[in-house]
N, C-alpha and C positions, 0 to 999 in steps of 0.2 A: 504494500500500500504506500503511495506516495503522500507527501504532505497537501496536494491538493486534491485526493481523492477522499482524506479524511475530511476538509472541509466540504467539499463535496458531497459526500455522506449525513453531515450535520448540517447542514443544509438542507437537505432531501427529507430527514429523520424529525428533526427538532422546530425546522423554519429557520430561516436567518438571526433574526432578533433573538430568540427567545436560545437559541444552538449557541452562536458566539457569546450570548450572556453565558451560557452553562459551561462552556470552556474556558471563560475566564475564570469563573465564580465558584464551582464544585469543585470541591476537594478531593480527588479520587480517593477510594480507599485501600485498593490493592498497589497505587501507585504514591503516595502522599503528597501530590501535586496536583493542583489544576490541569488542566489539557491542555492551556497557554504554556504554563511552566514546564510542564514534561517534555513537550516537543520542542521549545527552546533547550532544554537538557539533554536535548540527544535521545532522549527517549523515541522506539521506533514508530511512529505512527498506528502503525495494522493493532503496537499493545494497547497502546491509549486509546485508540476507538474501543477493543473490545472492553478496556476497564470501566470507558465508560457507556459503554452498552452495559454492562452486568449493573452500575450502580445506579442504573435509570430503568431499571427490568425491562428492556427490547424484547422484542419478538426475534425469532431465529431470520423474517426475512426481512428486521432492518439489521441484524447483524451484519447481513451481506450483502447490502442494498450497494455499497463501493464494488463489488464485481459484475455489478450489470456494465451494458458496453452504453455509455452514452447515447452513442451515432443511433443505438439501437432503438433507444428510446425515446429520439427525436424521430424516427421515422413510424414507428407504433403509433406518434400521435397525432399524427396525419391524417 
């Protein structure tokens, strides 16, 4: 997972506003940072989504909602 697939994801998951508030703002608990702060730390992206998937209890298909193909889903919407 790249670092813009994971906002990508939080985006998609959470909505803009309310996703980038919860990355700034929640504390993960398997990680002991925010999602801003982890990924600034080098932490790898693919962890931090799933941490904070588990601590916002996701469903299994926003867990994986970053491996759909985009292109794919601008053309489904057609």
């Amino acid at each position: 997972m790249k670092h813009s697939e994971f906002w990508r994801a939080v985006d998609t998951v959470f909505g803009s506003a309310y996703g980038r508030s919860l990355a700034q703002d929640l504390v993960l608990s398997g990680i002991g940072r925010t999602s801003v702060e982890a990924l600034e730390a080098g932490v790898p992206p693919r962890d931090v989504w799933h941490a904070l998937c588990d601590d916002t209890d996701r469903s299994e298909a926003d867990r994986w909602v970053f491996r759909d193909d985009p292109r794919r889903r601008r053309r489904d919407t057609r």
